[in-house]
PyMOL commands that place a pseudoatom at each C-alpha (Angstrom):
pseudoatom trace, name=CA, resn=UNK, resi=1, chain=A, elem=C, hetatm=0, pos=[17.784, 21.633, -37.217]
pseudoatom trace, name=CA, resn=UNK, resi=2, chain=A, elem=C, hetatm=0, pos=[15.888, 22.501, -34.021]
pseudoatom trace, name=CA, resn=UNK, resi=3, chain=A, elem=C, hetatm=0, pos=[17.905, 22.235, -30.546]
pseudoatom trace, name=CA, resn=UNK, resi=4, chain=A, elem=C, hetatm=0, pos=[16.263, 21.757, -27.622]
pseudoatom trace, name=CA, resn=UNK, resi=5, chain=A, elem=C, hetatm=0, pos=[17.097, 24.878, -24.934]
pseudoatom trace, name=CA, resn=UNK, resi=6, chain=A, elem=C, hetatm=0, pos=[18.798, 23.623, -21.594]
pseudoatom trace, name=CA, resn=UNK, resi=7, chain=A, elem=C, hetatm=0, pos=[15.692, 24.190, -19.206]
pseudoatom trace, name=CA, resn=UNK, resi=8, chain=A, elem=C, hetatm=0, pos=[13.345, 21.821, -21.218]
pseudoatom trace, name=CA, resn=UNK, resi=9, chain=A, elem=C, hetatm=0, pos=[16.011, 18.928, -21.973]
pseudoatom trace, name=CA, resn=UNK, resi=10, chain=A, elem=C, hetatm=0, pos=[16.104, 19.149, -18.347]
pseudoatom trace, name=CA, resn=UNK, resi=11, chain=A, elem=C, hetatm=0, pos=[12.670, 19.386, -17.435]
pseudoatom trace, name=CA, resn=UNK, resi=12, chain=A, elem=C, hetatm=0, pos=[12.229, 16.400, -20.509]
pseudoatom trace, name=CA, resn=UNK, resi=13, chain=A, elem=C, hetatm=0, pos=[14.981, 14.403, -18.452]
pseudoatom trace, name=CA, resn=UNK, resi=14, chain=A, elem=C, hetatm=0, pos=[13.453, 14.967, -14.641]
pseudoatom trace, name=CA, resn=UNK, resi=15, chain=A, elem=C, hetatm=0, pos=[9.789, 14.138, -16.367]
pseudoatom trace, name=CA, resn=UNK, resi=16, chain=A, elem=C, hetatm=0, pos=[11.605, 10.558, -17.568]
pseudoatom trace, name=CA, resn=UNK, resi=17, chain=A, elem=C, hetatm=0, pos=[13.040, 9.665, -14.904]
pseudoatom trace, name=CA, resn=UNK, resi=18, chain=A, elem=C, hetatm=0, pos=[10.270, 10.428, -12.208]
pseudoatom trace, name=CA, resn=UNK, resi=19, chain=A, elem=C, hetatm=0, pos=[8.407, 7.966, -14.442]
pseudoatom trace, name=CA, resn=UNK, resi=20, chain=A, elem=C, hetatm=0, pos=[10.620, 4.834, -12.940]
pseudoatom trace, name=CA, resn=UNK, resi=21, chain=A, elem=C, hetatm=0, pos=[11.377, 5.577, -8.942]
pseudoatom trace, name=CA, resn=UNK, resi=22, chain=A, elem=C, hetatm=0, pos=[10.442, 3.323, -6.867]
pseudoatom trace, name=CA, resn=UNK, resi=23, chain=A, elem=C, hetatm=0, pos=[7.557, 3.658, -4.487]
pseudoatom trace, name=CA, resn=UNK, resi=24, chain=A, elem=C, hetatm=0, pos=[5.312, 5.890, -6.248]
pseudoatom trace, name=CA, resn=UNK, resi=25, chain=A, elem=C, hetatm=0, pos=[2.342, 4.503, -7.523]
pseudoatom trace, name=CA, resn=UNK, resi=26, chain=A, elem=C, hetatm=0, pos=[1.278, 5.017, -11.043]
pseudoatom trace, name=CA, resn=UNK, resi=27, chain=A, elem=C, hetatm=0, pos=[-2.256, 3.892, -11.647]
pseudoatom trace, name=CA, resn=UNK, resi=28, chain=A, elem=C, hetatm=0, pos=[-5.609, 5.029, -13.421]
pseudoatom trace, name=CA, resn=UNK, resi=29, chain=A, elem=C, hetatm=0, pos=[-6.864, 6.099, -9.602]
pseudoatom trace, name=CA, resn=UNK, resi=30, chain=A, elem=C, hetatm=0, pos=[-5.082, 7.770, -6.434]
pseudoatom trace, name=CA, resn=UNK, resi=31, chain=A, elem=C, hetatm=0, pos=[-3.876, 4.575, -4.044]
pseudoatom trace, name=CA, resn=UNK, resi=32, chain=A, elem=C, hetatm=0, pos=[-1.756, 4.047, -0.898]
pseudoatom trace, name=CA, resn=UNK, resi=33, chain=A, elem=C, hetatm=0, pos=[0.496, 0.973, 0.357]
pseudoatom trace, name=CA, resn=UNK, resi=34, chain=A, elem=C, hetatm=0, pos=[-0.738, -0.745, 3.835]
pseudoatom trace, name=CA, resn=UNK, resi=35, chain=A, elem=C, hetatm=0, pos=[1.730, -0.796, 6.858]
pseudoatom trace, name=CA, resn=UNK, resi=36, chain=A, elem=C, hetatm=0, pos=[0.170, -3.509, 9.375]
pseudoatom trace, name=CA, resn=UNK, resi=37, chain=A, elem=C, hetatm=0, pos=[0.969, -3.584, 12.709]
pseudoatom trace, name=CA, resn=UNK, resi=38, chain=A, elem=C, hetatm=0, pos=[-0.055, -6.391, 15.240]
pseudoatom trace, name=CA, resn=UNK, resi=39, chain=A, elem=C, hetatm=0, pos=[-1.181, -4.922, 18.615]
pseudoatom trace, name=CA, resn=UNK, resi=40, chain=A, elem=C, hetatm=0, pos=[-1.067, -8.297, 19.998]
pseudoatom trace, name=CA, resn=UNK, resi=41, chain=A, elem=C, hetatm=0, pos=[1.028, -9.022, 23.670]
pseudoatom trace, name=CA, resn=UNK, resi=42, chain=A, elem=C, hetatm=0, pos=[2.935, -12.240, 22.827]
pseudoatom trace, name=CA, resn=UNK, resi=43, chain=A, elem=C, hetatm=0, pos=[3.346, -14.793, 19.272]
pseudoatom trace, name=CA, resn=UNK, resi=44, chain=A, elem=C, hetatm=0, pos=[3.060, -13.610, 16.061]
pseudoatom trace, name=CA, resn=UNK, resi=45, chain=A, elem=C, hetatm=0, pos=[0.289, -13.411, 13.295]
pseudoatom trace, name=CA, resn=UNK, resi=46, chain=A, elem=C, hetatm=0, pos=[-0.718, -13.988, 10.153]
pseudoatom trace, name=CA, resn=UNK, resi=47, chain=A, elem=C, hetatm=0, pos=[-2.010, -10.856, 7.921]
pseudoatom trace, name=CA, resn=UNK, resi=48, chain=A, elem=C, hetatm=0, pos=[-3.429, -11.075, 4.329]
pseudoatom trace, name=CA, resn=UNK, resi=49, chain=A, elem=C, hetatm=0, pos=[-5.629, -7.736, 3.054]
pseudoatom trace, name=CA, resn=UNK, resi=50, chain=A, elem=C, hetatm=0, pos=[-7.778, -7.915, 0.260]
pseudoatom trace, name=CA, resn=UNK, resi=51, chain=A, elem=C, hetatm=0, pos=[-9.754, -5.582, -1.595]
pseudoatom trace, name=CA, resn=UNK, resi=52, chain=A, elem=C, hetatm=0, pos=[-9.563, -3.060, -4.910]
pseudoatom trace, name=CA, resn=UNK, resi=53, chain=A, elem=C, hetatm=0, pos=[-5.908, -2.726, -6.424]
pseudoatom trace, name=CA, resn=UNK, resi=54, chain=A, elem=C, hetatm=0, pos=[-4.975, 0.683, -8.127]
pseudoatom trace, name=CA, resn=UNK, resi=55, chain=A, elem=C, hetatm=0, pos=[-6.563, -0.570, -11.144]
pseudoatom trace, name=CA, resn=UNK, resi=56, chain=A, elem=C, hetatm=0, pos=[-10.094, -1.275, -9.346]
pseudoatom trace, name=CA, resn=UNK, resi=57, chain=A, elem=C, hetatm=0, pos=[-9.625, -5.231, -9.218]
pseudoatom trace, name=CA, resn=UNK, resi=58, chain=A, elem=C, hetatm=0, pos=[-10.299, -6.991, -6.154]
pseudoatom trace, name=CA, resn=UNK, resi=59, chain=A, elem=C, hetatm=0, pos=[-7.051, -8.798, -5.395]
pseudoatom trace, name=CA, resn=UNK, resi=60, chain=A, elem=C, hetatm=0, pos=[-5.578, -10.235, -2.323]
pseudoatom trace, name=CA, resn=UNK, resi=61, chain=A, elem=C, hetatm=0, pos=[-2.189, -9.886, -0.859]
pseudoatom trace, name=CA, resn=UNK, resi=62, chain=A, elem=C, hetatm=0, pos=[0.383, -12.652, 0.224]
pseudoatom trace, name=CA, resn=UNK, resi=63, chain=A, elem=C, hetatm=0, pos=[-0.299, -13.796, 3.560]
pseudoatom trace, name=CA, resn=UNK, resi=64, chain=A, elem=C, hetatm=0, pos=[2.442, -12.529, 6.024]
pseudoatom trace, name=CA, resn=UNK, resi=65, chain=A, elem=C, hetatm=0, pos=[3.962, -13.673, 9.108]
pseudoatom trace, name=CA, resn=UNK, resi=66, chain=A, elem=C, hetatm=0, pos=[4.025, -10.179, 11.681]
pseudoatom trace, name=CA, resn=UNK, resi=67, chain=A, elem=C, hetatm=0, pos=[5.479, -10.306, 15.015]
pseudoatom trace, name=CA, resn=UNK, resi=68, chain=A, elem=C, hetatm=0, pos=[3.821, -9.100, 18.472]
pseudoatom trace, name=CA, resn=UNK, resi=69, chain=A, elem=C, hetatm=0, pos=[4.586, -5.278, 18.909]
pseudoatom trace, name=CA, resn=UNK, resi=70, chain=A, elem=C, hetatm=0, pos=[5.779, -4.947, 14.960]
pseudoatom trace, name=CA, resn=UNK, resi=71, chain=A, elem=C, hetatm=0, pos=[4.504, -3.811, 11.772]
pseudoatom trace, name=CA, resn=UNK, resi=72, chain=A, elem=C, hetatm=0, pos=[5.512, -4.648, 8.042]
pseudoatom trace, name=CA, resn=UNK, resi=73, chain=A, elem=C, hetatm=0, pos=[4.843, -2.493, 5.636]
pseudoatom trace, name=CA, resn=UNK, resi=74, chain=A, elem=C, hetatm=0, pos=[2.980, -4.824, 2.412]
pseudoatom trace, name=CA, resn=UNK, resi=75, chain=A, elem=C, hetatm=0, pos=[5.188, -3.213, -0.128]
pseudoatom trace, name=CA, resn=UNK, resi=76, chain=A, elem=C, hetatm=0, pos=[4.438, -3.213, -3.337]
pseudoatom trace, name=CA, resn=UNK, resi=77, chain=A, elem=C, hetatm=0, pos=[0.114, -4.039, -3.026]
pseudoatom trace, name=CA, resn=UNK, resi=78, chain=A, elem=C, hetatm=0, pos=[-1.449, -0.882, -3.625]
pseudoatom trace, name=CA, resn=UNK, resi=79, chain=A, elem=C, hetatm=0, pos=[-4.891, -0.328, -2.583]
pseudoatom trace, name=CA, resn=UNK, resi=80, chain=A, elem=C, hetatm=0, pos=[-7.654, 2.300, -3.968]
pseudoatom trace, name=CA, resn=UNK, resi=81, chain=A, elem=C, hetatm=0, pos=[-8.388, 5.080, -2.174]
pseudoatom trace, name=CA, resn=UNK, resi=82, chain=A, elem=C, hetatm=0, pos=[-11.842, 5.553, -0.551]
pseudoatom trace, name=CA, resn=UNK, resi=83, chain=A, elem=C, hetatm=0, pos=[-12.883, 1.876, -0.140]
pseudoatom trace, name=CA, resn=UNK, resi=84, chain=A, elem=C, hetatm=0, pos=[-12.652, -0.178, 2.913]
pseudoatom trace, name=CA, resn=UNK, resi=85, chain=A, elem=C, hetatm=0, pos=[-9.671, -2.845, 2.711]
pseudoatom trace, name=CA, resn=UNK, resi=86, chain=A, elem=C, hetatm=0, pos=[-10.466, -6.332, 4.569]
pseudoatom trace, name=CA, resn=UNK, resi=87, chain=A, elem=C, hetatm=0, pos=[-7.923, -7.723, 6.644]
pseudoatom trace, name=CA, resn=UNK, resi=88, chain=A, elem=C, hetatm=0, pos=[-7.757, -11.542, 7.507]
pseudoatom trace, name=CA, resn=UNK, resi=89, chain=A, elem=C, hetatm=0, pos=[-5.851, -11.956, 10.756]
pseudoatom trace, name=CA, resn=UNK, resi=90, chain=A, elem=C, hetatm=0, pos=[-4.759, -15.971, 11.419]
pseudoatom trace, name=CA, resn=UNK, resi=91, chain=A, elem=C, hetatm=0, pos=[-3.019, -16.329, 15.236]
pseudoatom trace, name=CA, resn=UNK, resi=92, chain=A, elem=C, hetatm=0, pos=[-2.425, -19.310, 17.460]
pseudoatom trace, name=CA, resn=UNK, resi=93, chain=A, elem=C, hetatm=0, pos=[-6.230, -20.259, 18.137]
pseudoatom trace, name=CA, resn=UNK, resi=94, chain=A, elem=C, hetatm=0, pos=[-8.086, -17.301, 16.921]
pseudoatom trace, name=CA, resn=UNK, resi=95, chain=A, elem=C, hetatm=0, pos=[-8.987, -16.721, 13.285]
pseudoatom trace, name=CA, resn=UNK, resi=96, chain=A, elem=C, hetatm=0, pos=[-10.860, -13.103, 12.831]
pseudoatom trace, name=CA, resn=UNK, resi=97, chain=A, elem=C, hetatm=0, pos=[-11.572, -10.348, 9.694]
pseudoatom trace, name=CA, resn=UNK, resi=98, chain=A, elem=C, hetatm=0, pos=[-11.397, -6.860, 10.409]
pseudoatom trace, name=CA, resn=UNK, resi=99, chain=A, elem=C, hetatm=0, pos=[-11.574, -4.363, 8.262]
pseudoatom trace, name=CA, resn=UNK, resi=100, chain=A, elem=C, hetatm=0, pos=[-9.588, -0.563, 7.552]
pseudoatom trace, name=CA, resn=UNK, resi=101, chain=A, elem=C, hetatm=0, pos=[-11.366, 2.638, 5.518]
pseudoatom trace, name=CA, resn=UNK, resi=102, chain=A, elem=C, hetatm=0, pos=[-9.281, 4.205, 3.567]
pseudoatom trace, name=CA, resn=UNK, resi=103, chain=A, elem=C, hetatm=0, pos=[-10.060, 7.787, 2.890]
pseudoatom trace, name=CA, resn=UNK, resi=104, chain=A, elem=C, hetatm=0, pos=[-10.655, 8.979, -0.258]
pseudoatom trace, name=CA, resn=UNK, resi=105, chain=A, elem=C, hetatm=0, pos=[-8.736, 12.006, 0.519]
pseudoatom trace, name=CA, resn=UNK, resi=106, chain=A, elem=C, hetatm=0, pos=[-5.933, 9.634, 1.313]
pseudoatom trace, name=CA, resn=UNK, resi=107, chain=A, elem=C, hetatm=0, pos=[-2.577, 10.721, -0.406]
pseudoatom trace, name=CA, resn=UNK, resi=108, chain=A, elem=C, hetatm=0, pos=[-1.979, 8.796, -3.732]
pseudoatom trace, name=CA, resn=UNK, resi=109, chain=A, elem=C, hetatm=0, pos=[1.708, 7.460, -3.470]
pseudoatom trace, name=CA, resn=UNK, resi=110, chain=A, elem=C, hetatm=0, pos=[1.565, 7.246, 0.498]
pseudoatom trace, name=CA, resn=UNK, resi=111, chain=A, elem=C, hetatm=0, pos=[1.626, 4.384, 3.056]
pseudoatom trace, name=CA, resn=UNK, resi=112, chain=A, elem=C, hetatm=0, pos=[-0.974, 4.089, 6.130]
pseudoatom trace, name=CA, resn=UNK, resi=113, chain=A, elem=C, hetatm=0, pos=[-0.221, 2.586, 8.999]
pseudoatom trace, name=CA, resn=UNK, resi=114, chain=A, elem=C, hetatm=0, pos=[-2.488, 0.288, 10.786]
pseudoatom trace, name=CA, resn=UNK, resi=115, chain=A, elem=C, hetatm=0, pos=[-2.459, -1.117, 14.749]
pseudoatom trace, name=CA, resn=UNK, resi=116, chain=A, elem=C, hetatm=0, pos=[-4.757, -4.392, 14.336]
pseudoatom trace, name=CA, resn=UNK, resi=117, chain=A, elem=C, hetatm=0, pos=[-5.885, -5.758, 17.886]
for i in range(1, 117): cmd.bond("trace and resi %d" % i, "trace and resi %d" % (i + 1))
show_as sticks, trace
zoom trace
């Protein structure tokens, strides 16, 4: 009969569990989660990013309502690193795309926060 020694049950455990916390990504290439921020004076906007998921698919996000002076982080979309992430901005009479690079560098797990004008 073969017993597993303390230090690898518990390294066997830790490995396990790290495999279901929230908020880290686990996908076949490094990506980050999008905090959007509208830099606008007064109303509020309407934000929807699209471009390559963690898996290389081009998705798009919901479309979300963000307040003047706020952000809100678009949890659980995670984009590739080291493409460039379009971001359809809807507001009272103006209707615009800008878009965000994301480096490739870019920490995989992480969120990047982004001030859209």
């Amino acid at each position: 009969m073969s017993l597993l020694r303390p230090r690898a049950l518990t390294a066997a455990v830790v490995t396990a569990a790290s495999l279901f916390l929230p908020g880290v990504a686990h996908a076949s290439s490094p990506s980050v989660q999008m905090e959007v921020c509208n830099n606008e004076n007064s109303g509020s906007r309407q934000f929807e990013l699209t471009g390559l998921n963690q898996n290389g698919v081009r998705v798009s996000s919901p479309t979300y309502s963000i307040q003047w002076r706020s952000c809100r982080l678009f949890a659980d979309w995670w984009w590739k690193t080291g493409q460039r992430l379009e971001v359809r901005v809807r507001g009272l009479s103006l209707s615009q795309t800008d878009y965000f690079d994301i480096p490739q560098g870019a920490r995989d797990g992480s969120s990047m926060r982004w001030w859209v004008n």
